[in-house]
C-alpha positions in Angstrom: 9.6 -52.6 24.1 7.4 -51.2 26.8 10.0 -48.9 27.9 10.2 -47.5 24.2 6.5 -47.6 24.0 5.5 -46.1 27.7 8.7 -43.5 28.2 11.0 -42.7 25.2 8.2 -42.3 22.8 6.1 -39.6 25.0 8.9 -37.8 26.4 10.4 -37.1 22.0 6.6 -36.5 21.4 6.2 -33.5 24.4 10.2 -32.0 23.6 8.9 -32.0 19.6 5.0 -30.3 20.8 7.6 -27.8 23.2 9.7 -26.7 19.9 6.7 -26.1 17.8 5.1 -24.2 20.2 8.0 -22.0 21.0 8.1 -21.0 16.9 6.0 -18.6 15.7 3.8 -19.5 12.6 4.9 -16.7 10.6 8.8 -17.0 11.2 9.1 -17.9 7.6 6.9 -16.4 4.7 6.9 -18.3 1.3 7.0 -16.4 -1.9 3.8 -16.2 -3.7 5.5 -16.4 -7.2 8.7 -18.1 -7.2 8.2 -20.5 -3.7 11.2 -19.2 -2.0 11.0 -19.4 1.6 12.1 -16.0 3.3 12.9 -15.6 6.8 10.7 -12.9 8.5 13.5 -10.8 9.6 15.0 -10.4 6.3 11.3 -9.9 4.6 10.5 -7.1 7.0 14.4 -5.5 5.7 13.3 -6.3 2.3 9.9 -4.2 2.4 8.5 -7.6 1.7 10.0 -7.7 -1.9 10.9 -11.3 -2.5 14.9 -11.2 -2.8 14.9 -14.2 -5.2 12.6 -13.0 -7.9 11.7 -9.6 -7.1 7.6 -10.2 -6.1 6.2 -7.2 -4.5 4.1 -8.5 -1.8 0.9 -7.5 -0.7 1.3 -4.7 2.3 -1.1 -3.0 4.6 -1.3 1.1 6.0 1.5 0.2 8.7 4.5 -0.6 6.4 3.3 2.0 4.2 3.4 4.6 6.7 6.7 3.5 8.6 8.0 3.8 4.5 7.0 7.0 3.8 6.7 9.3 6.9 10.2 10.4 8.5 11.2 8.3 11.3 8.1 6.8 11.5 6.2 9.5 13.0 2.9 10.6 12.1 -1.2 10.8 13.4 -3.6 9.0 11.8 -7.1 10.5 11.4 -9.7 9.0 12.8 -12.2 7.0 10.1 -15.7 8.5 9.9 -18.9 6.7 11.1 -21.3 5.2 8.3 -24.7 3.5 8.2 -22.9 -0.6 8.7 -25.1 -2.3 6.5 -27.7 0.5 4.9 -29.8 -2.4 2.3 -29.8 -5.1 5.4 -27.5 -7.6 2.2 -27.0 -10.8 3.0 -25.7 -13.7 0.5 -24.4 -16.6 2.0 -22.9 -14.4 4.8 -24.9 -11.4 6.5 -23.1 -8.3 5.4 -22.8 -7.3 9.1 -20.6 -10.8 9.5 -18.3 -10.3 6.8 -17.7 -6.8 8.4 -17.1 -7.7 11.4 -14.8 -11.0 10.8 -12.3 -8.1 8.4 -12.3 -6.0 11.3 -11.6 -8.6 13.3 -8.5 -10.2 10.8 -7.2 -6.6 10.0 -7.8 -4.5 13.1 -9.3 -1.6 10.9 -13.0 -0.5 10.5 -12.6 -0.2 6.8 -10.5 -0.8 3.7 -8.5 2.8 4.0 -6.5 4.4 6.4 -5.0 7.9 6.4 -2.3 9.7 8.4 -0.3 13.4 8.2 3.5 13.6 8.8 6.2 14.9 7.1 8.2 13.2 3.8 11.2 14.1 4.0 10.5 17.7 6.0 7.6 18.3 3.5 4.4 18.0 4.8 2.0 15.7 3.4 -1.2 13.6 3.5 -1.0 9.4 3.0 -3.9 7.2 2.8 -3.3 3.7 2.3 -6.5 1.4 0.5 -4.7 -2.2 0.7 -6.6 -5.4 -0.5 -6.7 -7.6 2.9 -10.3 -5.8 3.9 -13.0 -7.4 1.9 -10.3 -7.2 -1.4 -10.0 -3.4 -0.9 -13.6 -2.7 -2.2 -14.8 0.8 -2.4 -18.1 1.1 0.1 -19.2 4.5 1.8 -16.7 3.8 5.0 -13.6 4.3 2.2 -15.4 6.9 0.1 -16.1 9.2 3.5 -12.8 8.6 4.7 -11.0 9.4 1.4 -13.4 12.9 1.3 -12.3 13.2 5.0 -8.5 13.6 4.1 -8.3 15.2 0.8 -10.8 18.0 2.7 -8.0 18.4 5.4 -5.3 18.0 2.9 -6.8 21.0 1.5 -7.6 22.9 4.8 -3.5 22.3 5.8 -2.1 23.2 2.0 -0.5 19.3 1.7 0.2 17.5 -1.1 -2.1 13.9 -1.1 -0.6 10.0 -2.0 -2.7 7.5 -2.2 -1.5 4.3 -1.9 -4.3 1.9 -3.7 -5.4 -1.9 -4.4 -9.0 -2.6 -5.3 -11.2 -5.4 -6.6 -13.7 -2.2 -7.2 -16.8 -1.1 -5.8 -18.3 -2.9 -2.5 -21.4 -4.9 -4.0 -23.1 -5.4 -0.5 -24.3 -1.3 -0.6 -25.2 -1.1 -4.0 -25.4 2.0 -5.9 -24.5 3.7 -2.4 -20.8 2.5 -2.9 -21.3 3.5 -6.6 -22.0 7.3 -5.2 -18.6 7.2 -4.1 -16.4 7.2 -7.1 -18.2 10.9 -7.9 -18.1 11.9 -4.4 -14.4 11.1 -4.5 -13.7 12.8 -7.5 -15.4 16.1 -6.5 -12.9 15.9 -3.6 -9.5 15.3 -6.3 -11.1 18.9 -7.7 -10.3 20.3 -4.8 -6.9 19.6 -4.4 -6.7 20.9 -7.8 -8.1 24.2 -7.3 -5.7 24.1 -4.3 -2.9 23.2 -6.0 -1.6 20.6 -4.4 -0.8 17.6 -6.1 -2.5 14.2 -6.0 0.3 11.4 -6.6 -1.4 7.8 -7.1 0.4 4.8 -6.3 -1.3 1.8 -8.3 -0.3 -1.9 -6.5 -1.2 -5.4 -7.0 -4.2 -5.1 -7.8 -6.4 -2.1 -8.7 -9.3 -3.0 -10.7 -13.1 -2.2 -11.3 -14.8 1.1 -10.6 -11.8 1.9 -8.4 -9.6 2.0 -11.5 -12.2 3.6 -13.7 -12.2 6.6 -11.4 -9.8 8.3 -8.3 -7.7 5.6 -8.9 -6.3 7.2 -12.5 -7.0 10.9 -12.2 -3.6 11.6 -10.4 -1.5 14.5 -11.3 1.8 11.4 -11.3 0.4 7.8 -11.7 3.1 5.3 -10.0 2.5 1.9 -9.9 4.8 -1.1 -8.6 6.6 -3.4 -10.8 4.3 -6.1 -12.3 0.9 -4.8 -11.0 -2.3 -6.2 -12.0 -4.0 -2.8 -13.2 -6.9 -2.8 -15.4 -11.2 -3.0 -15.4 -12.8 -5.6 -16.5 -11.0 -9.0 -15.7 -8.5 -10.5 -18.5 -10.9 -13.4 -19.4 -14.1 -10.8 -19.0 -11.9 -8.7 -21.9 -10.8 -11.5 -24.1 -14.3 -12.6 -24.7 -15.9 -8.7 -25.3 -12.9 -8.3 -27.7 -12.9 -11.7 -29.5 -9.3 -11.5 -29.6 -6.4 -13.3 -28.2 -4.7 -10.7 -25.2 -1.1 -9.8 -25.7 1.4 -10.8 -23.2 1.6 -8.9 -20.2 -1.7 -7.7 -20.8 -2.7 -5.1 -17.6 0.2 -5.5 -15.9 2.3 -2.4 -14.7 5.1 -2.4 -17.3 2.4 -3.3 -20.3 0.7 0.3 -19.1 3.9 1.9 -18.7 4.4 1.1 -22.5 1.5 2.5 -23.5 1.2 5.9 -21.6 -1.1 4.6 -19.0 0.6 5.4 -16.6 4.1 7.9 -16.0 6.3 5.1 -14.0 7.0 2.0 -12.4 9.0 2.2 -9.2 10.5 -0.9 -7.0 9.9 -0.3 -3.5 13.0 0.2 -2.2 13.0 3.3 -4.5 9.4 4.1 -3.7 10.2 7.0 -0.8 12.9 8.5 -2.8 10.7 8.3 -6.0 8.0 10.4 -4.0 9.8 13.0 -2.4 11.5 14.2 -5.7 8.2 14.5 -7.6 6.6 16.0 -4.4 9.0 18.6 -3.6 9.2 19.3 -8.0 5.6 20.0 -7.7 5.6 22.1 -4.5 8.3 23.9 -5.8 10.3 23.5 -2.5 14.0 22.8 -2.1 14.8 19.1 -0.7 17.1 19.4 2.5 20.7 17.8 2.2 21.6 15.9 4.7 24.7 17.4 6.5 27.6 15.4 6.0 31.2 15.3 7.8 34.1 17.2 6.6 36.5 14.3 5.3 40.2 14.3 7.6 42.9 16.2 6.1 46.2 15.4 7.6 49.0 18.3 8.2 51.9 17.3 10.0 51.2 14.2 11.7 47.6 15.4 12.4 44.3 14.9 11.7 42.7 18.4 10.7 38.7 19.1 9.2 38.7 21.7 7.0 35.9 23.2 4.3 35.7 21.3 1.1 37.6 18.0 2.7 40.3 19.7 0.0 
């Protein structure tokens, strides 16, 4: 019994602790809405669209950029300098703290990033808002670096995306991160009188002041399939309207229904989705991808010719 106790037991113990520490944490990723568990590798394939039920899940400015730009390759503009903490807020965190533990998680100053590259040989503009910094809230760090890129957008005649999810307006600055929804929207003008177009892409979720401003003054609204898009939360706007909310209620396809919104696109169709509208609206010719002459065999040989007749 000792030798069970004092050898076989320790030595199963330390090969078990050796396995688990060899296997990274995030090797498998469970499914939000059905439970599936999805192995990494095949998530990452899957633009993290759950292959059992079709969830979209939540992504950040990387895998949006490695979607959209060609072959990955684009420069990221460099996010402006604000006042950190201009009212000195504090609730049960300082403001300061919460800022610096979603830099900290997300490796970003602020909830937006933007890059230039190319979409398929058009030039454009990207900026991603994704809801992992502080629930994507709208503060003067994303309102500056949103006026930051449409102004160069404009400056180097390319069309803008904006890739978006929001809880709203940041409540730790106040009315100074309610000054950004105009400021923002003085900045979609411009594009307009530019004439470039300013393609929104609505995800899961976009509410508050977000969505009651830039978020729905694109030229094409796009949002992904079942996206929570509205205002005021569902239970906020049950109550107001003293009525029981249909089904579906603020959810991508509901808006689609009623002309909310122009389309719902699954990821995987996302890239193609943007560069047709993009090059409609530019008015420029997609490039075709040069294919190879199919064989044509004459007299035991295999010969290319024009057409592949």
């Amino acid at each position: 019994m000792s030798w069970l106790t004092n050898f076989v037991r320790p030595r199963i113990k330390s090969l078990i602790g050796a396995v688990k520490s060899a296997t990274p944490d995030n090797l498998w990723r469970k499914c939000p809405a059905c439970g599936e568990m999805i192995f990494h590798r095949d998530l990452v394939a899957a633009l993290y669209v759950c292959p059992q039920c079709g969830h979209h899940m939540r992504i950040g400015a990387p895998e949006r950029f490695a979607q959209v730009f060609d072959n990955n390759t684009f420069e990221e503009l460099i996010p402006p300098e604000v006042a950190p903490d201009p009212l000195r807020f504090r609730d049960e965190k300082r403001y300061t703290d919460r800022l610096r533990e979603a830099r900290q998680k997300t490796g970003r100053i602020d909830a937006l990033s933007a890059a230039r590259g190319t979409l398929d040989g058009l030039p454009v503009m990207v900026a991603v808002q994704p809801f992992d910094f502080m629930g994507g809230s709208l503060g003067m760090g994303v309102g500056e670096a949103l006026v930051n890129a449409m102004q160069s957008a404009v400056d180097e005649s390319r069309p803008f995306i904006l890739f978006v999810a929001s809880g709203g307006a940041r409540m730790q600055e106040g009315v100074l991160s309610l000054m950004q929804m105009p400021r923002v929207t003085i900045a979609v003008d411009m594009l307009r009188d530019a004439g470039l177009p300013y393609v929104v892409v609505l995800t899961d979720p976009t509410t508050g002041g977000v969505s009651a401003s830039y978020a729905m003054l694109g030229d094409i609204h796009i949002a992904e399939p079942n996206a929570l898009i509205g205002f005021a939360g569902q239970r906020v706007t049950a109550n107001a309207v003293r009525e029981q909310l249909p089904e579906g209620y603020q959810r991508a396809e509901y808006l689609l229904q009623h002309g909310m919104i122009d389309m719902v696109v699954n990821r995987k169709e996302m890239r193609a989705t943007l560069s047709k509208v993009l090059h409609l609206l530019m008015k420029r010719s997609k490039p075709h991808a040069v294919l190879p002459l199919p064989p044509r065999v004459i007299a035991g040989t295999v010969a290319r010719v024009p057409g592949g007749a």
